[in-house]
VEXDREN-2710 file (C-alpha; in Angstrom, 1 decimal):
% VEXDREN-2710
k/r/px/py/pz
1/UNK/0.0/0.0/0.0
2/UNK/1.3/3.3/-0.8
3/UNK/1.3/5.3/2.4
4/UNK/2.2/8.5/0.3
5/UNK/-1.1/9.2/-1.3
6/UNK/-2.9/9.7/2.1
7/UNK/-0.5/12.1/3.4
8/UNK/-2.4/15.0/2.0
9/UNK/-5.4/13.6/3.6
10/UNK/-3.4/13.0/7.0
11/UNK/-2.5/16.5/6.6
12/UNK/-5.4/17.7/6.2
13/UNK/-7.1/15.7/9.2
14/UNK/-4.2/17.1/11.3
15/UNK/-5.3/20.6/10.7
16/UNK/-8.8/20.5/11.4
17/UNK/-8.2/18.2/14.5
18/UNK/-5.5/20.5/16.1
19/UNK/-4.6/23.9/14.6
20/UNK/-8.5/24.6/13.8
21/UNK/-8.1/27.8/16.0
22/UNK/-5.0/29.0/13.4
23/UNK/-3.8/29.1/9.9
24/UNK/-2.5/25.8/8.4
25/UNK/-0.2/25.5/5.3
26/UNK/-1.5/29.4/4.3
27/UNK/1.3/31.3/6.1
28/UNK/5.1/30.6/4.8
29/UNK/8.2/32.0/6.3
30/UNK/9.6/32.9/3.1
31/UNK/6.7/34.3/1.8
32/UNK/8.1/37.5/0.5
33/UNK/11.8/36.0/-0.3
34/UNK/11.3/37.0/-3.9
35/UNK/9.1/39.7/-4.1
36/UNK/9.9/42.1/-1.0
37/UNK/13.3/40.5/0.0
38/UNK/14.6/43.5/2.3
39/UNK/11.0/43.6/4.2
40/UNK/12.5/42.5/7.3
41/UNK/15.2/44.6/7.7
42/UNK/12.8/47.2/6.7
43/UNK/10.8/46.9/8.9
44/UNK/13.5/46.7/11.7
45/UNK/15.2/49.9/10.8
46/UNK/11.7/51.8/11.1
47/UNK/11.2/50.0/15.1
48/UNK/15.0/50.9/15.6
49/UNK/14.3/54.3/14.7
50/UNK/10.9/54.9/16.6
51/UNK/12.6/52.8/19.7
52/UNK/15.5/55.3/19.6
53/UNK/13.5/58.9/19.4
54/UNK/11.6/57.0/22.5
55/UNK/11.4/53.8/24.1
56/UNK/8.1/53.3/25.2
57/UNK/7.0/53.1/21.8
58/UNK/8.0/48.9/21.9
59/UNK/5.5/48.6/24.6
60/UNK/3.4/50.4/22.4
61/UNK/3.5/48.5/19.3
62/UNK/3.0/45.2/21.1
63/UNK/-0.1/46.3/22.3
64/UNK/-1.3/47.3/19.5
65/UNK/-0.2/44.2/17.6
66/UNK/-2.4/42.2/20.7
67/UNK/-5.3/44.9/20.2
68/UNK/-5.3/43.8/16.8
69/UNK/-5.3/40.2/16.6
70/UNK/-7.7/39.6/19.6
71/UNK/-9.8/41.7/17.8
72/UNK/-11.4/39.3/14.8
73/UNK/-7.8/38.2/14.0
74/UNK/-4.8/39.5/13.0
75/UNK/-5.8/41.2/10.2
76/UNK/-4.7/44.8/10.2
77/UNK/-8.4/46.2/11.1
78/UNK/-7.1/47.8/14.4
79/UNK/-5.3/50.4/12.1
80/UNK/-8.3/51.3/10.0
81/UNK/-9.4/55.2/10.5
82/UNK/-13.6/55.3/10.8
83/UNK/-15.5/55.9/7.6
84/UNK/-19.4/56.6/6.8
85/UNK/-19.5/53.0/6.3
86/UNK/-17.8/51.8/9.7
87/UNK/-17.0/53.1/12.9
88/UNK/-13.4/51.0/13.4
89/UNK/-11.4/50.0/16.7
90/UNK/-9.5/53.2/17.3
91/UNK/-12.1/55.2/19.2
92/UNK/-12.8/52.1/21.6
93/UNK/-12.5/52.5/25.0
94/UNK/-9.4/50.0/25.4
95/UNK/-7.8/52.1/22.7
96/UNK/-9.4/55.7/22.7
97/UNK/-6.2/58.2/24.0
98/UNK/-4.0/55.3/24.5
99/UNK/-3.4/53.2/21.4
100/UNK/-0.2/54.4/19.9
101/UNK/1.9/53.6/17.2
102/UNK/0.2/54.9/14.1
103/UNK/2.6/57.0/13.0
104/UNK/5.6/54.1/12.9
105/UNK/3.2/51.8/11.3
106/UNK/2.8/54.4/8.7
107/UNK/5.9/55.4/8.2
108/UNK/7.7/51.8/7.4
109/UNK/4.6/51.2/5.3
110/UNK/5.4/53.8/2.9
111/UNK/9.0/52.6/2.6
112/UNK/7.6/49.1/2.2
113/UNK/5.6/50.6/-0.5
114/UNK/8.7/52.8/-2.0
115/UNK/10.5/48.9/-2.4
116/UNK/7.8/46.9/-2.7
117/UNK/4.3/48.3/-4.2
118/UNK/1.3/47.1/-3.4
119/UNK/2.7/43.6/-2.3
120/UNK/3.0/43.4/1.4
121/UNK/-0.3/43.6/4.0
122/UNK/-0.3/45.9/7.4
123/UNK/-0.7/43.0/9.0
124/UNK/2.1/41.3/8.4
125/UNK/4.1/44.6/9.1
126/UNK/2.6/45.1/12.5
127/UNK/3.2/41.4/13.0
128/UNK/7.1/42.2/12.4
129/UNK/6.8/45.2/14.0
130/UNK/6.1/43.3/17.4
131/UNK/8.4/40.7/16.8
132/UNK/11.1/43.5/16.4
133/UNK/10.2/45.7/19.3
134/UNK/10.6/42.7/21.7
135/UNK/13.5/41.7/20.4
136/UNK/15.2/44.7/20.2
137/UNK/14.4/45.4/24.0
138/UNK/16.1/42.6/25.3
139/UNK/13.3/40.3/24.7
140/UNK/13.2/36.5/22.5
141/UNK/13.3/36.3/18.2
142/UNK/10.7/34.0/16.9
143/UNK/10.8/33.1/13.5
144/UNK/7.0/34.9/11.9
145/UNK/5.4/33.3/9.2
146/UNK/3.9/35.6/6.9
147/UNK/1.1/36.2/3.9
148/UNK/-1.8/37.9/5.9
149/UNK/-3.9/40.2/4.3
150/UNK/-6.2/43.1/5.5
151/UNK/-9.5/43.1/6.7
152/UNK/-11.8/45.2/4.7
153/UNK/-13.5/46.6/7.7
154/UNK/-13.2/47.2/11.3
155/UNK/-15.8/47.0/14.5
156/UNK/-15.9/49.1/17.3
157/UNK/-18.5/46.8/18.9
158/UNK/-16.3/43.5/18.6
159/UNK/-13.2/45.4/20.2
160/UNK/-15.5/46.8/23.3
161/UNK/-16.4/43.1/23.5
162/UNK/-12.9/41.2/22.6
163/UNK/-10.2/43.1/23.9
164/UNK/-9.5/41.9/27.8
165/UNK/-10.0/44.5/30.4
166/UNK/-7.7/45.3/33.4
167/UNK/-10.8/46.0/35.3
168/UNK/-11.9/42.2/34.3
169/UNK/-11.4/39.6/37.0
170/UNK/-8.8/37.0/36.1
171/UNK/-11.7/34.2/34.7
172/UNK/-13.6/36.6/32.8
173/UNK/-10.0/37.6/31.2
174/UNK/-9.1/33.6/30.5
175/UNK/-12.7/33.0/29.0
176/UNK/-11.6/35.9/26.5
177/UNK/-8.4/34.1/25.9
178/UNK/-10.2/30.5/25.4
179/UNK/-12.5/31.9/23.1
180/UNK/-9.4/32.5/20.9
181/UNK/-7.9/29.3/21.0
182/UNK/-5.4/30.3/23.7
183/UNK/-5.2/29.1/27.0
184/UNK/-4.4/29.8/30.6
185/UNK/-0.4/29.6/30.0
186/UNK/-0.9/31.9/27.4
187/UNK/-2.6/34.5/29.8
188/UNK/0.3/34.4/32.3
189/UNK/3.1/34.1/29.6
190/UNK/1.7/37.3/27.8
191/UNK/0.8/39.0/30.9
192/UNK/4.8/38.8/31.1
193/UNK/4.4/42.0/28.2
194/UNK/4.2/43.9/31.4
195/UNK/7.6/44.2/31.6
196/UNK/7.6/47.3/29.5
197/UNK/5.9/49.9/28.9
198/UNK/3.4/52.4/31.4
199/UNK/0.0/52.4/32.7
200/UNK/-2.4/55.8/32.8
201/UNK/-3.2/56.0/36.2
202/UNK/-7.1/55.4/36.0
203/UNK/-6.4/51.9/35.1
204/UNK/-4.9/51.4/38.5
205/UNK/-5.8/54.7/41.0
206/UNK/-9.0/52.9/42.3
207/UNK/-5.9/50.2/44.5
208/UNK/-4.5/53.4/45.6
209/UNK/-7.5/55.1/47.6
210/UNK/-10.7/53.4/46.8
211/UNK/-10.2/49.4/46.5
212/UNK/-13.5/47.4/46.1
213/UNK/-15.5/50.8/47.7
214/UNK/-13.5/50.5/50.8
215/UNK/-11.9/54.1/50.9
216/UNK/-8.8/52.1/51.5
217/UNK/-6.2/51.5/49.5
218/UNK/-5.8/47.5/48.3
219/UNK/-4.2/45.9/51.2
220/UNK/-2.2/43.6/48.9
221/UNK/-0.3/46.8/47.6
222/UNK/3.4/46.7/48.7
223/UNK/3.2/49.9/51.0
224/UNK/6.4/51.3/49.1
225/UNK/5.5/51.4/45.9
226/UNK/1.9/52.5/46.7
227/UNK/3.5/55.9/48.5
228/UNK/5.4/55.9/45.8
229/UNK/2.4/55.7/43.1
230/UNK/0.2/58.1/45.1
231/UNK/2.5/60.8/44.3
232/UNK/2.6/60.1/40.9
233/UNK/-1.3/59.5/40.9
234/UNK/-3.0/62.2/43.1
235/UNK/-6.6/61.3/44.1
236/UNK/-8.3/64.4/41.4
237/UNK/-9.4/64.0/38.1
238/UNK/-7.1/65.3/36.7
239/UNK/-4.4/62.8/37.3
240/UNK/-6.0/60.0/35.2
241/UNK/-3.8/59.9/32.4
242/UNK/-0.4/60.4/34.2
243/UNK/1.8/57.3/33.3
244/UNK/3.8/55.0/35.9
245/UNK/5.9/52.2/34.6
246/UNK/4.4/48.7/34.2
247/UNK/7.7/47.5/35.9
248/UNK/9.2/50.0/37.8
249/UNK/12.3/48.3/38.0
250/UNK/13.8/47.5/35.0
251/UNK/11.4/49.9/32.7
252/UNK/12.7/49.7/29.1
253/UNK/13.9/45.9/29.0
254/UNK/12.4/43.4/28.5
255/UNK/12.6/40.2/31.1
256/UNK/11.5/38.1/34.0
257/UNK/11.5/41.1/36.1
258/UNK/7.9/41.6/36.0
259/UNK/7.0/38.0/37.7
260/UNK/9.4/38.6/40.6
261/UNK/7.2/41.9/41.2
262/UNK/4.3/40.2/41.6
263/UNK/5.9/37.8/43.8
264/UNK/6.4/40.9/45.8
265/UNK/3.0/41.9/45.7
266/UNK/4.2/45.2/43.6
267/UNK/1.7/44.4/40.3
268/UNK/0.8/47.6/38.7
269/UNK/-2.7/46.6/37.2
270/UNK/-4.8/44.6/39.4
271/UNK/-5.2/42.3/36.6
272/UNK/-1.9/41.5/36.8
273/UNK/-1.6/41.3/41.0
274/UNK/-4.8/38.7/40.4
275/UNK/-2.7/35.6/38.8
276/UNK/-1.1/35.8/42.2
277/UNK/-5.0/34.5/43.6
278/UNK/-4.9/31.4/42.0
279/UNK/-3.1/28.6/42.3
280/UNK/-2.3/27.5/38.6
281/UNK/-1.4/31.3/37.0
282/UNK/0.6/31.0/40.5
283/UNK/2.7/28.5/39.7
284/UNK/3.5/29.6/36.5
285/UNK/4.4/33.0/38.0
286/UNK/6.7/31.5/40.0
287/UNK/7.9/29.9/37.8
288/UNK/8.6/32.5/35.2
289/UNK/10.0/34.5/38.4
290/UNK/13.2/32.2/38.6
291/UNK/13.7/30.9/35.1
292/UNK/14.1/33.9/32.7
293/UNK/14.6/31.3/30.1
294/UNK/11.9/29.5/30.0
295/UNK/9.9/32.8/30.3
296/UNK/11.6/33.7/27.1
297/UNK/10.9/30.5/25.4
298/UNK/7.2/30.6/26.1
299/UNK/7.0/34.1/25.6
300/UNK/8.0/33.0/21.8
301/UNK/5.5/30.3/21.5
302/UNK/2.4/32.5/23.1
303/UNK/3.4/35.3/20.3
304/UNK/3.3/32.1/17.7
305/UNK/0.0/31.4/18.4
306/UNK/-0.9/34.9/18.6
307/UNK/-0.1/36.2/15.5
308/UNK/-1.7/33.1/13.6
309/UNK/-5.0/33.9/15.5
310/UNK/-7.9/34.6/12.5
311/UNK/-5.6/35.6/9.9
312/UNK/-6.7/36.1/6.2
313/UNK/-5.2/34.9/3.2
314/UNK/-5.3/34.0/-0.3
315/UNK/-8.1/36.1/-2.0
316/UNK/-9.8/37.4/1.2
317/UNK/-8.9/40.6/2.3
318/UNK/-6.4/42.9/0.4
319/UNK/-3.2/44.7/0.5
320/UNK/-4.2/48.2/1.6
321/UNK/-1.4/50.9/0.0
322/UNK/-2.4/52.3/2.9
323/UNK/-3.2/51.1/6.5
324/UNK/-5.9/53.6/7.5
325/UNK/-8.0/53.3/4.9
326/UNK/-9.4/50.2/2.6
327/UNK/-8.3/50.7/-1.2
END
């Protein structure tokens, strides 16, 4: 019997069964190796660039890449500008005055464009763009498969009900996650993003003065940083969008760091401080707190499955010329 002639089949079987939640076979790593053969380095010049006139712009990009992709895949939508025909993800309250990044995206688009026209999708550059920022901060290099394409629309209404809130408890959060294919490893692992970037203090004030209604601050807090956050967050209005560092410690690199904080009870968000309540995000934290490596290595993988979540290819979708508005 010639075992050859059902591979395809086995194949085939193999995708549905376990990567039904991803892209199989559509995505290549060499995808543009003949027709945009400098992307990548493209692409990392522009991130080196935007990272060296200011450094919280990696955090920045990853979070926007994440806002993307849990948003009805990765597919580019989150950078789509709100038409007569749409109202897109911009103006949603998880990114209204605090997604950032635009501007970069933009810019290494039109010198994708200048070597390549009309031939490689803003997803796949904001894809890079993530992979690049974390690398370039200290962080792992995982090898991105590319070929996505961009959505033709975007929905305000599915990114108020997709994106994960840090005023969620930690189950609602994981349901959020599951209903993407990802799991509760994957909430801790890129929880670890933490390790750069700032916070606007209304995200996190209410631990400072006001936790659960008490009129007391969360008694969880480490008493340090919380004197040290109350003078960077003032209990008036007109504090809410001052920024303190997700990691205080080691603010622009990216590493372990942000585990062995919430060992110490020093979490930022209270999203964050919550995987410390339960005893499997727990372990993992503890885990991740002594082992930068394997933090690393999982960090990799999570960002694998990330960027494959929803993607289109072949004929749906379309390479936008440029990323804020459909062709």
């Amino acid at each position: 019997m010639n075992t050859k002639s059902h591979m395809p089949l086995t194949n085939s079987l193999f995708c549905f069964l376990f990567l039904s939640s991803f892209v199989c076979g559509q995505l290549d790593y060499k995808y543009y190796d003949a027709t945009c053969p400098n992307l990548t380095k493209i692409v990392r010049y522009g991130i080196w660039s935007a990272i060296s006139n200011e450094t919280r712009m990696a955090a920045s990009l990853l979070r926007l890449h994440f806002h993307d992709c849990f948003v009805n895949g990765c597919d580019g939508s989150v950078l789509l500008d709100d038409t007569s025909t749409f109202t897109g993800e911009k103006n949603a309250p998880a990114n209204r005055n605090s997604a950032r990044g635009f501007e970069v995206i933009d810019a290494i688009k039109a010198n994708v464009e200048k070597a390549c026209p009309s031939t490689v999708s803003c997803a796949d550059i904001l894809t890079l763009a993530a992979r690049e920022a974390i690398y370039l901060t200290g962080g792992p290099y995982w090898s991105v498969s590319l070929g996505r394409r961009d959505s033709l629309t975007a929905s305000q209404s599915a990114a108020n009900a997709q994106i994960p809130s840090p005023f969620e408890p930690l189950e609602n959060i994981t349901a959020k996650f599951v209903s993407k294919g990802l799991d509760i490893k994957d909430v801790v692992v890129l929880s670890g993003a933490h390790t750069i970037g700032f916070a606007q203090c209304f995200t996190f004030k209410q631990r400072l003065f006001d936790f659960d209604g008490s009129g007391n601050p969360d008694p969880t807090l480490d008493s340090s940083l919380l004197g040290n956050l109350r003078s960077v967050c003032p209990n008036q209005n007109d504090s809410d969008s001052n920024l303190a560092p997700l990691d205080a410690v080691t603010i622009n690199k990216f590493d372990n760091v942000y585990f062995k904080n919430l060992m110490n009870n020093s979490g930022l968000l209270q999203s964050d401080q919550a995987l410390m309540n339960d005893n499997n995000t727990a372990s993992l934290v503890s885990t991740y707190s002594k082992y930068p490596y394997l933090f690393s290595k999982a960090f990799a993988a999570s960002m694998v499955k990330l960027t494959n979540l929803g993607v289109l290819t072949g004929q749906d979708g379309e390479i936008r010329k440029n990323c804020r508005l459909v062709n």
